[in-house]
C-alpha atoms as a printed R data frame, in Angstrom:
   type eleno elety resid chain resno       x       y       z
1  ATOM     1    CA   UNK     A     1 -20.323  11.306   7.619
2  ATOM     2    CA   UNK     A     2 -17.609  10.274   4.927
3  ATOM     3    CA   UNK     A     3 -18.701  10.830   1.377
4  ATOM     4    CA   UNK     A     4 -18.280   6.718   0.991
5  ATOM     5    CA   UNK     A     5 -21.305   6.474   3.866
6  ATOM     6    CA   UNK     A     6 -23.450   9.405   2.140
7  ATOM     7    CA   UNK     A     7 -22.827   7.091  -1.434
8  ATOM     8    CA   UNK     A     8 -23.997   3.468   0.109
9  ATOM     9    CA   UNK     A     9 -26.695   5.409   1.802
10 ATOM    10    CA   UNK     A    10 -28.175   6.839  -1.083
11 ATOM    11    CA   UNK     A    11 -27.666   3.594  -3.528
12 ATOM    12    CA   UNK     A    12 -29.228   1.917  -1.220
13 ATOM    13    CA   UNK     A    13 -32.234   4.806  -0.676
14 ATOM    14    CA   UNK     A    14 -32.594   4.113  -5.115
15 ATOM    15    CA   UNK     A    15 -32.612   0.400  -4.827
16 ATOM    16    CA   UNK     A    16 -29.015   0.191  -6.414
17 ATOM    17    CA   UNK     A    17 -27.584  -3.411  -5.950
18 ATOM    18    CA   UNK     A    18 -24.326  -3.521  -4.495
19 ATOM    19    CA   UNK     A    19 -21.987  -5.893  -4.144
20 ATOM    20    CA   UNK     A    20 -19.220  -5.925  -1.622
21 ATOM    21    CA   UNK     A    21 -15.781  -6.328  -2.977
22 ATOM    22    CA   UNK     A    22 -13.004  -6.182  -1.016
23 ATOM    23    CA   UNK     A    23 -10.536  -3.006  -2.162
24 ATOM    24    CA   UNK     A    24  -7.078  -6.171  -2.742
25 ATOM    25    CA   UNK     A    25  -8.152  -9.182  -4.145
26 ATOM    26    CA   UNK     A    26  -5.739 -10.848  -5.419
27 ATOM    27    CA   UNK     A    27  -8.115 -13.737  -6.356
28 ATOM    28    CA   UNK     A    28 -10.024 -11.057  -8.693
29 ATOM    29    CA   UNK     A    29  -6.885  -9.806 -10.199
30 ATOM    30    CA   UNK     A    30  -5.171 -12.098 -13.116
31 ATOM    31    CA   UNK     A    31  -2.028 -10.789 -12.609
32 ATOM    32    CA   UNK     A    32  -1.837 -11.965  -9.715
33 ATOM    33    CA   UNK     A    33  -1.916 -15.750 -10.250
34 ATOM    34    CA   UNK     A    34   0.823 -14.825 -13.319
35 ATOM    35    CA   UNK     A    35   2.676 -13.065 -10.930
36 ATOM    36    CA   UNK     A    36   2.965 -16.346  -8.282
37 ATOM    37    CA   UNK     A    37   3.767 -18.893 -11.271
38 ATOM    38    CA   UNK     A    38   6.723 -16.085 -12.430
39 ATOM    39    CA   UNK     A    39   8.097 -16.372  -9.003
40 ATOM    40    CA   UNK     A    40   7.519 -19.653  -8.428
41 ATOM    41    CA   UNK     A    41   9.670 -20.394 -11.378
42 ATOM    42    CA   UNK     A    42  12.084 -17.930 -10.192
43 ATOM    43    CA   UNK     A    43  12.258 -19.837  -7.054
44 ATOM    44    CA   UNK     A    44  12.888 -22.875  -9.296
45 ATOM    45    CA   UNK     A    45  15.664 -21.769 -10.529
46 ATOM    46    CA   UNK     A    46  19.178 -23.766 -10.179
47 ATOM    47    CA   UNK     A    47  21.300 -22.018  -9.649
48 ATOM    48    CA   UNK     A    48  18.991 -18.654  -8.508
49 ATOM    49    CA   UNK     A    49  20.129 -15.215  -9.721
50 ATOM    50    CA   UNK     A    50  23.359 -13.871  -7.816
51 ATOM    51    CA   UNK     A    51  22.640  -9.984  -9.406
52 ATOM    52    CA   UNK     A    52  20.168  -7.503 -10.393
53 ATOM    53    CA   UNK     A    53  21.179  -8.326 -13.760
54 ATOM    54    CA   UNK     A    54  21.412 -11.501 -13.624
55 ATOM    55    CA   UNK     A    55  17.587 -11.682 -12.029
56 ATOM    56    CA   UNK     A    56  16.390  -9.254 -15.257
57 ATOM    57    CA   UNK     A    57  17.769 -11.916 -17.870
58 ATOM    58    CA   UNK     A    58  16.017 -14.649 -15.540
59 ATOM    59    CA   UNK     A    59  12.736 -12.743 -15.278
60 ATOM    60    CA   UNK     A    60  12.734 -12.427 -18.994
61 ATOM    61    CA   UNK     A    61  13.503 -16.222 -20.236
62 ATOM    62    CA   UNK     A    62  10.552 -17.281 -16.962
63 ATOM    63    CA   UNK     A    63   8.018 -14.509 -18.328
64 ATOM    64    CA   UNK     A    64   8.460 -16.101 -22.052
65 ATOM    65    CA   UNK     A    65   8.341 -19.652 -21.156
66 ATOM    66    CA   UNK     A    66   4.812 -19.158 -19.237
67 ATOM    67    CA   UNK     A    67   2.220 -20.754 -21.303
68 ATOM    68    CA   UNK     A    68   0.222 -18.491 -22.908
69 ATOM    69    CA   UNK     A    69  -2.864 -20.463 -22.606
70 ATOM    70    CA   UNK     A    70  -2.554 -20.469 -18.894
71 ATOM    71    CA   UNK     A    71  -2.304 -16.189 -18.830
72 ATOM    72    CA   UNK     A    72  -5.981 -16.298 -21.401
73 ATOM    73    CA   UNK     A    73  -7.422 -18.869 -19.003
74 ATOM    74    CA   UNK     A    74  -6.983 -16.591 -16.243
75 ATOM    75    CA   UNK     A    75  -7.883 -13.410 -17.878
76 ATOM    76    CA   UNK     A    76 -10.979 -15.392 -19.328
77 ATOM    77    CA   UNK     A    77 -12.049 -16.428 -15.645
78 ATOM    78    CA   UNK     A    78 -11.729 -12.741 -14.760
79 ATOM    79    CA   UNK     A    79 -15.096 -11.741 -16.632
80 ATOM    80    CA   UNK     A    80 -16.939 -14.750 -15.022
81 ATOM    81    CA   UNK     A    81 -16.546 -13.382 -11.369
């Protein structure tokens, strides 16, 4: 028996609630969503980064144009899940 079967048997054995979480979530995970609007503005991008270099300096000018109110939304959300 695997030491994560002995666990959920005993917490179970006490009465511990558990709640199933699955071990990626990116829907429990703020970065995440901040992580799709950076690329999505990436994507956005006219003309799109020909270098590595180029990419970094895009990356940089997309990651300080997000709105910051959007990032504390998200990360506020987080403790209501």
């Amino acid at each position: 028996m695997s030491d994560r079967l002995i666990v959920t048997a005993r917490l179970q054995e006490v009465a511990v609630p558990h709640m199933v979480r699955p071990a990626m979530s990116p829907d429990l995970n703020p970065i995440e969503h901040v992580r799709d609007q950076l690329k999505q503005r990436l994507d956005g991008r006219t003309p799109p980064p020909r270098d590595l270099a180029e990419l970094r300096v895009a990356l940089v000018e997309e990651w300080n144009a997000l709105p910051q109110n959007n990032i504390m939304r998200l990360v506020r959300s987080y403790n209501i899940r």
